[in-house]
C-alpha positions as CSV (number, residue, x, y, z in Angstrom):
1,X,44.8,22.5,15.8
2,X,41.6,20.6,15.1
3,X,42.4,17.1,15.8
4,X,39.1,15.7,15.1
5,X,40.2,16.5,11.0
6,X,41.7,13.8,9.0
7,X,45.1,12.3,10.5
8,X,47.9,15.1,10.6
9,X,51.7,14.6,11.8
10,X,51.4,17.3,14.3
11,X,52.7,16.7,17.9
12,X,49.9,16.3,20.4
13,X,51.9,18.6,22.8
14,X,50.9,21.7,20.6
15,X,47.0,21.0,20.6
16,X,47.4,20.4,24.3
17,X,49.4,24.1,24.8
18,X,46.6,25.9,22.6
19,X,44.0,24.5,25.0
20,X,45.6,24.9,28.4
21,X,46.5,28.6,27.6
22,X,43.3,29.8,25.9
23,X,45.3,30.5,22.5
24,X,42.0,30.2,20.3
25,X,40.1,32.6,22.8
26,X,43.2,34.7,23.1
27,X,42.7,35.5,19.2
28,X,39.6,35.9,19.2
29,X,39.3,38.6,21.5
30,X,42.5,40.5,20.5
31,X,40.7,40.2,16.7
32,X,37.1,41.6,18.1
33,X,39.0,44.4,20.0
34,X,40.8,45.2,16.8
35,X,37.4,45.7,14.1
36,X,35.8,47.3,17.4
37,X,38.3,50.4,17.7
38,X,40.0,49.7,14.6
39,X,43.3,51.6,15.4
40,X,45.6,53.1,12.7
41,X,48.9,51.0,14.6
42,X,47.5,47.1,15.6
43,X,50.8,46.4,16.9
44,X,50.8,48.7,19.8
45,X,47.0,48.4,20.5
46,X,47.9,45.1,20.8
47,X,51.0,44.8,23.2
48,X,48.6,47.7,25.0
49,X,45.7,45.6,25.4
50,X,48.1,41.8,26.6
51,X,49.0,44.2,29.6
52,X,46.1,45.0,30.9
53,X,45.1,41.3,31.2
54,X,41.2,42.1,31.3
55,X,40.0,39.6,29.1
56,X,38.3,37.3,31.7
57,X,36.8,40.4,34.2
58,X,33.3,40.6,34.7
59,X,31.1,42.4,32.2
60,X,27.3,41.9,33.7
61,X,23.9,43.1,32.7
62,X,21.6,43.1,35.1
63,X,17.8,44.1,33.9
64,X,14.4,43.4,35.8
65,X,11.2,45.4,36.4
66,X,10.5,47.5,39.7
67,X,11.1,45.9,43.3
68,X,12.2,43.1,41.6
69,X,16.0,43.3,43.9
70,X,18.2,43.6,40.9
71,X,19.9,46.5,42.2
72,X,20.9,44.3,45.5
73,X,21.8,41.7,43.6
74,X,23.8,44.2,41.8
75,X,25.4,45.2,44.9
76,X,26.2,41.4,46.1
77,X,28.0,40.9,43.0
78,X,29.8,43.6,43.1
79,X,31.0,42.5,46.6
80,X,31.9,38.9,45.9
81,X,33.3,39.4,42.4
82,X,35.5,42.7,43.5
83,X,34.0,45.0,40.4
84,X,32.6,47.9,39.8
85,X,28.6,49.4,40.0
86,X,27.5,51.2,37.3
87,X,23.9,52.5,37.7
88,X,22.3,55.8,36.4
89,X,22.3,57.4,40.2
90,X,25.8,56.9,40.7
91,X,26.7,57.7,36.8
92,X,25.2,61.5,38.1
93,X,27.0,61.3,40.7
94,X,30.5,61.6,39.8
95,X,32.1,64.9,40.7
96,X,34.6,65.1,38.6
97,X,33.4,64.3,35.2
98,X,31.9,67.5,32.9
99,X,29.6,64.7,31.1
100,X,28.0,64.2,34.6
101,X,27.4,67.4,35.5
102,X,26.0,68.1,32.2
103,X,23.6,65.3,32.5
104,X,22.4,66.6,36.1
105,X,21.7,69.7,35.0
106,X,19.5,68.1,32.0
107,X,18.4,65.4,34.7
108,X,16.7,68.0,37.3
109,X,15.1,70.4,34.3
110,X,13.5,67.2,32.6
111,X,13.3,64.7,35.1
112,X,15.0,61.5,32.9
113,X,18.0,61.2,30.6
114,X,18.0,61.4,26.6
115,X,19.7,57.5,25.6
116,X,22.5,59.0,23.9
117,X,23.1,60.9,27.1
118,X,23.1,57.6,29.5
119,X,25.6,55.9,27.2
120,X,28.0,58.4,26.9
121,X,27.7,58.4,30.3
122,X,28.4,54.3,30.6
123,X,31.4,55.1,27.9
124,X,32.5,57.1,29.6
125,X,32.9,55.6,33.0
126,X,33.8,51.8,31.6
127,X,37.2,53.6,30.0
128,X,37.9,53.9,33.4
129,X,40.7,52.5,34.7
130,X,39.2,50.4,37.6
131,X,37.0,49.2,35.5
132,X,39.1,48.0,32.6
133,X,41.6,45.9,35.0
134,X,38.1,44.6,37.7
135,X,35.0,44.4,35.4
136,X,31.6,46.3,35.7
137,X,28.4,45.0,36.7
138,X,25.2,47.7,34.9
139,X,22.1,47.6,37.0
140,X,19.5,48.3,35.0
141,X,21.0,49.7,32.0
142,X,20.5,49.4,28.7
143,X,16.5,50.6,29.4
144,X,15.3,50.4,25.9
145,X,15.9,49.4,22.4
146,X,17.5,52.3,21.4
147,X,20.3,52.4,24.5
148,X,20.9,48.2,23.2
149,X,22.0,49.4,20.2
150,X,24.1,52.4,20.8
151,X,26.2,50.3,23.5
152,X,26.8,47.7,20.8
153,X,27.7,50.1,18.1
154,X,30.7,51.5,20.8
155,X,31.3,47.8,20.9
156,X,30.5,47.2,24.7
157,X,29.5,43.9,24.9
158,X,28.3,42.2,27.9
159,X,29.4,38.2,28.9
160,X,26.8,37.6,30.9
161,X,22.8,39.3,31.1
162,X,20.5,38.2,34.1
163,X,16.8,39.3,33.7
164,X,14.9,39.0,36.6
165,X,10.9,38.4,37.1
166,X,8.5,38.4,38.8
167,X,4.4,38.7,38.8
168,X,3.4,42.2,38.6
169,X,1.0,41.8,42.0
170,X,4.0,40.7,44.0
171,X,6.5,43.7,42.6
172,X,3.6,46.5,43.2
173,X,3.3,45.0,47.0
174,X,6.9,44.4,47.3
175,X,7.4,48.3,46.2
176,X,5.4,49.1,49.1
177,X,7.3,48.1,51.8
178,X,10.9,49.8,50.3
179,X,13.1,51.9,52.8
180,X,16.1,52.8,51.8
181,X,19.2,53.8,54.5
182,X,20.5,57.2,53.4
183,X,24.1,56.6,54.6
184,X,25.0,53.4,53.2
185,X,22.1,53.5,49.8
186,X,21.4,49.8,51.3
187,X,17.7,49.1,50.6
188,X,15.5,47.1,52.9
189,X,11.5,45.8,53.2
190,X,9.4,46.6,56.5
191,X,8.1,42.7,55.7
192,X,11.1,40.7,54.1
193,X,14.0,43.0,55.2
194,X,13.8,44.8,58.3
195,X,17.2,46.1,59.8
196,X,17.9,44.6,63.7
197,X,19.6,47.9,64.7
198,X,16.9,50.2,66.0
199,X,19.8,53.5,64.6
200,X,19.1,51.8,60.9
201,X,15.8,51.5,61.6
202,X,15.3,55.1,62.9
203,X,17.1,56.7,59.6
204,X,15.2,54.5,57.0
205,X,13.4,57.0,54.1
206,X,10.9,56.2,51.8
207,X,11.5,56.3,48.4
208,X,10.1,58.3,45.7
209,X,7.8,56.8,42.9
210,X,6.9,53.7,45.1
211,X,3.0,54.3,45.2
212,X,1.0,51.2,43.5
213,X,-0.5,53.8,40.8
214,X,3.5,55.1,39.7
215,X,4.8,51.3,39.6
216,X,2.0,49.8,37.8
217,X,2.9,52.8,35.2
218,X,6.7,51.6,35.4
219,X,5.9,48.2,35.1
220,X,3.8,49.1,31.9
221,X,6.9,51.0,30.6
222,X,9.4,47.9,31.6
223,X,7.0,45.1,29.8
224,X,6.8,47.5,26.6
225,X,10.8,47.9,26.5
226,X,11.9,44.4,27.5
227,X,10.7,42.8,24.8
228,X,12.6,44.8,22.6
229,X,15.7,44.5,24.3
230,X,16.3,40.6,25.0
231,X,16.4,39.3,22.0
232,X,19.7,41.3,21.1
233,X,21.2,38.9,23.8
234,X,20.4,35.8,22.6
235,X,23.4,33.6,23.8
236,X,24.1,35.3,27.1
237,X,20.6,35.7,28.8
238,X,19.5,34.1,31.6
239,X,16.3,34.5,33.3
240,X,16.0,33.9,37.0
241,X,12.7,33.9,39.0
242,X,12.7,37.0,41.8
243,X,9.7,35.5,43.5
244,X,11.9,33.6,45.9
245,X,13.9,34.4,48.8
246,X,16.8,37.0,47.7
247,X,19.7,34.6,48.6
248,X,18.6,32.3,46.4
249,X,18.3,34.4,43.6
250,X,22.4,35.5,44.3
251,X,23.5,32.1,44.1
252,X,22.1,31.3,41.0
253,X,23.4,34.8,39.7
254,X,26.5,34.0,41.1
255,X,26.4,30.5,39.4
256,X,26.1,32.1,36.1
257,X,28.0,34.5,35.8
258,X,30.8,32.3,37.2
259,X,30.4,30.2,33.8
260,X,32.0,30.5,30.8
261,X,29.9,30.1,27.7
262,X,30.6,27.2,25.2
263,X,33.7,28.5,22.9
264,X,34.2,27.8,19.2
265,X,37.7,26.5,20.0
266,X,38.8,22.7,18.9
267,X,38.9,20.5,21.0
268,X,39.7,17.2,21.6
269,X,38.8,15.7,24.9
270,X,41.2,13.6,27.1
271,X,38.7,12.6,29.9
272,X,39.8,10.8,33.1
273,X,37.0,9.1,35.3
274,X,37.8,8.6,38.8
275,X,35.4,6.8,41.7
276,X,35.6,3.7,43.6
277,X,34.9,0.4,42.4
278,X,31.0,-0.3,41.0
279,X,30.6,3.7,40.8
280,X,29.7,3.3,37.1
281,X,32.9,3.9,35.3
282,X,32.9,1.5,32.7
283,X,29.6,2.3,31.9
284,X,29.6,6.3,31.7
285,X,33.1,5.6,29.6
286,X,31.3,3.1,27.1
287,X,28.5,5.8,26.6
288,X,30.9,8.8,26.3
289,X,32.9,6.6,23.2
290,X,29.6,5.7,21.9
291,X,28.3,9.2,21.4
292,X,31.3,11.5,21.1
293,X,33.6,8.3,19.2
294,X,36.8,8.8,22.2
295,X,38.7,6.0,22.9
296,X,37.6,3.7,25.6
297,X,40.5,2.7,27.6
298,X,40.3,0.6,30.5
299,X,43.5,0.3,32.1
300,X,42.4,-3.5,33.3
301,X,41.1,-4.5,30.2
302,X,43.8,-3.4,28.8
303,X,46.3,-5.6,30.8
304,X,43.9,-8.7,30.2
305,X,43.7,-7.9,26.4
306,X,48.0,-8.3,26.4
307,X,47.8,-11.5,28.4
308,X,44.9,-12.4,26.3
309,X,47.0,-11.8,22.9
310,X,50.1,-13.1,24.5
311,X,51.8,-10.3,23.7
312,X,55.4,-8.6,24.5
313,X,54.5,-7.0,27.5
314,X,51.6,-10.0,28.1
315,X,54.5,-12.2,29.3
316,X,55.8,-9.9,31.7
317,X,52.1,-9.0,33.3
318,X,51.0,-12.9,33.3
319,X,53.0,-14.0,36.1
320,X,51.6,-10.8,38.3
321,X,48.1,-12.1,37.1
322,X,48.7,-15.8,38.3
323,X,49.9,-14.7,41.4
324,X,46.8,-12.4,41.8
325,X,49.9,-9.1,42.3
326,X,49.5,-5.8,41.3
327,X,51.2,-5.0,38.2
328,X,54.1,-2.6,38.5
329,X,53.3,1.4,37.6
330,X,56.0,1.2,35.4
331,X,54.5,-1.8,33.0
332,X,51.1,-0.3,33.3
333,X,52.8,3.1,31.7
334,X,53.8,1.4,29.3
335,X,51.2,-0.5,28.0
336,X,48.9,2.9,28.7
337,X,51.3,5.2,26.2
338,X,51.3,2.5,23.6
339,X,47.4,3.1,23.6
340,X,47.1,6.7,23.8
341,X,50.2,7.4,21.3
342,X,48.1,5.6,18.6
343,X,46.8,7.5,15.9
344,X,42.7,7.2,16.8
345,X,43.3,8.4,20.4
346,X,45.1,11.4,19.3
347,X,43.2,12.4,16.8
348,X,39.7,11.7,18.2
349,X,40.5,12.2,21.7
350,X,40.1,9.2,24.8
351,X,38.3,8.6,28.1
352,X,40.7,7.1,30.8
353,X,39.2,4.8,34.0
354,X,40.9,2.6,36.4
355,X,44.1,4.7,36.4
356,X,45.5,7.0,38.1
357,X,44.4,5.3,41.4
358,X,47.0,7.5,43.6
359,X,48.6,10.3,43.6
360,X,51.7,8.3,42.3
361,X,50.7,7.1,39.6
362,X,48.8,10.9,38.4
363,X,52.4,12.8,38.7
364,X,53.4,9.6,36.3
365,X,51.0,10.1,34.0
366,X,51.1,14.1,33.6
367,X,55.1,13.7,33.8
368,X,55.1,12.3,30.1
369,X,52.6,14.1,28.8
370,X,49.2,12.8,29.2
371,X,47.5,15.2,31.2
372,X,43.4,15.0,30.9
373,X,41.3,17.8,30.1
374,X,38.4,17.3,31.5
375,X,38.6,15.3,35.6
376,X,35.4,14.1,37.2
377,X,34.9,11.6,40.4
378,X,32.0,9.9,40.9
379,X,31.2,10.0,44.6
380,X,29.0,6.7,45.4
381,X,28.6,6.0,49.0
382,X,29.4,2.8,50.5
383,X,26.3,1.2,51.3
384,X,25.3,2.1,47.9
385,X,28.4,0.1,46.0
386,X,28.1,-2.8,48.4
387,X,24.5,-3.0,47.2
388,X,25.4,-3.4,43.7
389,X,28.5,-5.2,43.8
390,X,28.1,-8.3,46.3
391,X,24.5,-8.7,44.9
392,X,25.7,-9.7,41.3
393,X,25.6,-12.5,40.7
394,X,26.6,-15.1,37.4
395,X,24.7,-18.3,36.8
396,X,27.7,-20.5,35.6
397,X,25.3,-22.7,32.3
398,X,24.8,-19.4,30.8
399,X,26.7,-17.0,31.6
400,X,24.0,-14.2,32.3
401,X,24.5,-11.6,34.9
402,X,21.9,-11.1,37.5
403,X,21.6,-8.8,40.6
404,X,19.4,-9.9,43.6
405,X,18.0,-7.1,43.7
406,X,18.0,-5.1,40.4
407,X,17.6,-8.1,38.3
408,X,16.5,-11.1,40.5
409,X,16.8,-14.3,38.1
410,X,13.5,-15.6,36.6
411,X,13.5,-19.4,38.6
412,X,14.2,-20.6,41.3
413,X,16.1,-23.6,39.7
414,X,18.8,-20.7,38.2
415,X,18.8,-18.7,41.6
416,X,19.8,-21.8,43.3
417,X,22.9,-22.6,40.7
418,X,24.1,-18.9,40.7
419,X,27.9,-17.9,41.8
420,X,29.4,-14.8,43.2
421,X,32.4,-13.4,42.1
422,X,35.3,-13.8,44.5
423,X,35.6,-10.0,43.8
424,X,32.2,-8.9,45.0
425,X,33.1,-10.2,47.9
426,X,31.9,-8.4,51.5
427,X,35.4,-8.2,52.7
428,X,37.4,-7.4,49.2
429,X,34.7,-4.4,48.0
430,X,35.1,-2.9,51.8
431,X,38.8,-3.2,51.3
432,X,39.3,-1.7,47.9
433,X,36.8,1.1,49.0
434,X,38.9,1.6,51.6
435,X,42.1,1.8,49.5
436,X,40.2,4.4,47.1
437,X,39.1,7.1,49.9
438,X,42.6,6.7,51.3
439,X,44.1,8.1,48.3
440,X,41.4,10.0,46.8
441,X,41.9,13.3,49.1
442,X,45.2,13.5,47.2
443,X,43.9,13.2,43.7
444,X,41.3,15.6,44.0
445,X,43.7,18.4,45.1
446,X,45.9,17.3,42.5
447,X,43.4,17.6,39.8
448,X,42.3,21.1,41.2
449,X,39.5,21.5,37.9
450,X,38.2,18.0,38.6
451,X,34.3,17.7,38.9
452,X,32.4,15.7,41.4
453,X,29.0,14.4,40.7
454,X,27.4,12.1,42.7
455,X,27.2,8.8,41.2
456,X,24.6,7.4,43.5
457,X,21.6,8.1,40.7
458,X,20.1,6.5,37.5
459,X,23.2,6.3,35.5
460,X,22.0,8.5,32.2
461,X,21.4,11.5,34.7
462,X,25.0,10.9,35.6
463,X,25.8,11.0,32.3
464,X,24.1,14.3,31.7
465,X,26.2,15.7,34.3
466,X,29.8,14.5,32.6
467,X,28.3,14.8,29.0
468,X,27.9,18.8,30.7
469,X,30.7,19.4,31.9
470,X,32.0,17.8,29.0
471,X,31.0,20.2,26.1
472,X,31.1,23.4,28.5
473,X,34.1,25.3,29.7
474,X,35.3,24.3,33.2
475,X,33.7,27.7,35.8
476,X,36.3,29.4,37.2
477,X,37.1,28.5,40.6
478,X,36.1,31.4,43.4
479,X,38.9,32.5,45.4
């Protein structure tokens, strides 16, 4: 349900079920598997395809020119994300399929592989069950135009396509140096990669077609097809530089393909901000309303705005106020459900700061019903919010706000009639920091999807960070 139409009657416990269970992506892939085989009984093909629960495994692309490491990076994701590695050496390999030894026969009479052969061969292999139920990761395939197309029209589609590059000079010199261990199929570089063991060493073989004259000619083929081939993966692609060291070039492989890509679902976002005091909650909450129109709500300026009113529930928090007490978790439920139950936070969504502040309170708030979608904590360290709080400073004729140090007042006559806060006090920031860390170990475990940012930077980055993880779906969490 799209809660960002115009006001409905529907409860807000069926928006939140559709979200926390994927129901919109659930649909949408059972309705794309349905026009992709198109099967005379949807029923069954349906009920078949819930049980294998292979919705979310990893479906990878993985191009790049010569030497450029993709099929080790291949290899490391295979490893880490437990699927399976489909390459055109291993496709002939496989002892026991009649398409394979069809294509070997073809293979050593012509020395390459007609397209239509190679994806009969990937058809073949991803009906598989392994790698239906773990996920597949292709190293190198589609190689041309022709292969992109033939894979799409058998409706194999790919979540995620890395492309690696690199300069041509450093893949020809990089080509060089290959060995490859005949045992394992590991490949190393007499330069960047050189095995410790003196046995590994000793059974290291050159490769064929590694000369500088064969790759320049393979790099001339790669250029001519890549071109040709990206743009049919316009909203999955991502390029990553190879001319860096080869760890580095996992990681942000590993990053990627880890992410889900922005879905078409509604959504309404129920964002919590958590941090210690003078991390920069109020102000990342006031730009979040601003631009995406979710309901502020403060949980302190809240209470002051029912004292303020002299409302109901004002009464009961005044005498709490006047004897500077914290209010009661039961009264501050209270007057938090009245504000998210109205219309405008339902149907636009909210952003929540200054509660939960322990684990407590959270197990309160998810208890009756107002679980938040999207968790970040803003880690600020303490010198850092000392610096900004028990600098402020008000001058009393005017009211402005000034900060020694950020904003130093313009005259000497104001600096000298300036007050501090009894707040930003040394001793009360220390202690309330100290009160926030204590409980904060709790609340991130609790929020297990929570994001941390660090809130010690200019405060629009910042914002760029939650504003991210904001309009993106949450990674998935590595094991």
């Amino acid at each position: 349900m799209d809660a960002t139409s115009s006001p409905h009657a529907v409860p807000p416990e069926m928006p939140q079920y559709g979200q926390a269970n994927h129901i919109f992506q659930l649909m949408q892939t059972m309705l794309e598997q349905l026009l992709i085989h198109q099967p005379q009984d949807p029923i069954p093909f349906m009920i078949e395809h819930l049980h294998l629960d292979s919705d979310d495994v990893p479906k990878i692309v993985i191009l790049g020119p010569p030497a450029s490491g993709k099929t080790t990076i291949a290899m490391w994701l295979c490893k880490h994300l437990n699927c399976n590695l489909l390459n055109t050496e291993n496709l002939l390999g496989r002892e026991l399929s009649l398409l394979a030894a069809e294509a070997r026969k073809y293979y050593r009479r012509f020395r390459s592989l007609p397209s239509q052969l190679v994806v009969r061969l990937v058809q073949e292999r991803l009906a598989e069950e392994d790698c239906v139920r773990r996920g597949w990761v292709l190293d190198g395939i589609p190689e041309s135009r022709e292969q992109v197309l033939m894979t799409q029209m058998l409706g194999i589609a790919p979540r995620h396509v890395i492309v690696l590059n690199a300069p041509d000079m450093v893949l020809i010199e990089r080509n060089l140096g290959k060995r490859i261990d005949p045992q394992t199929g590991e490949i190393y570089h007499t330069t960047f990669d050189w095995p410790p063991e003196p046995e590994t060493q000793n059974r290291l073989v050159m490769p064929e077609g590694i000369s500088e004259l064969e790759t320049a000619r393979k790099l001339l083929e790669y250029h001519r097809n890549i071109i040709r081939i990206l743009p049919s993966y316009p909203k999955i692609l991502k390029a990553i530089s190879a001319d860096q060291p080869c760890v580095d070039v996992f990681y942000q492989a590993l990053t990627y393909v880890q992410t889900h890509h922005r879905s078409n679902a509604p959504f309404t976002p129920r964002v919590l901000l958590c941090g210690p005091l003078g991390s920069g909650k109020s102000l990342q909450a006031a730009l979040l309303a601003q631009k995406y129109g979710l309901v502020n709500v403060c949980c302190g300026q809240l209470l002051k705005e029912a004292v303020a009113d002299k409302s109901k529930y004002g009464e009961v928090i005044r005498p709490f106020f006047e004897k500077h007490m914290a209010v009661p978790d039961s009264i501050i439920m209270k007057m938090l459900t009245q504000r998210l139950d109205q219309q405008d936070s339902v149907q636009k969504g909210w952003v929540l700061h200054g509660f939960p502040r322990d684990l407590d309170q959270a197990q309160m708030l998810e208890s009756l019903g107002y679980s938040p979608n999207r968790v970040f904590f803003l880690n600020v360290p303490l010198d850092s919010v000392m610096e900004r709080l028990t600098l402020r400073r008000t001058d009393p004729v005017t009211g402005e706000r000034y900060h020694l140090m950020h904003k130093p007042p313009p005259t000497l006559e104001i600096q000298e009639r300036l007050l501090q806060n009894p707040k930003d006090a040394e001793e009360r920031v220390k202690l309330k920091m100290d009160l926030f860390y204590r409980n904060a170990a709790e609340l991130e475990q609790f929020y297990g999807q929570a994001v941390t940012i660090n809130g010690d930077q200019d405060p629009y980055t910042v914002f760029e960070y939650i504003e991210s993880g904001l309009i993106n779906p949450l990674p998935k969490k590595v094991p």
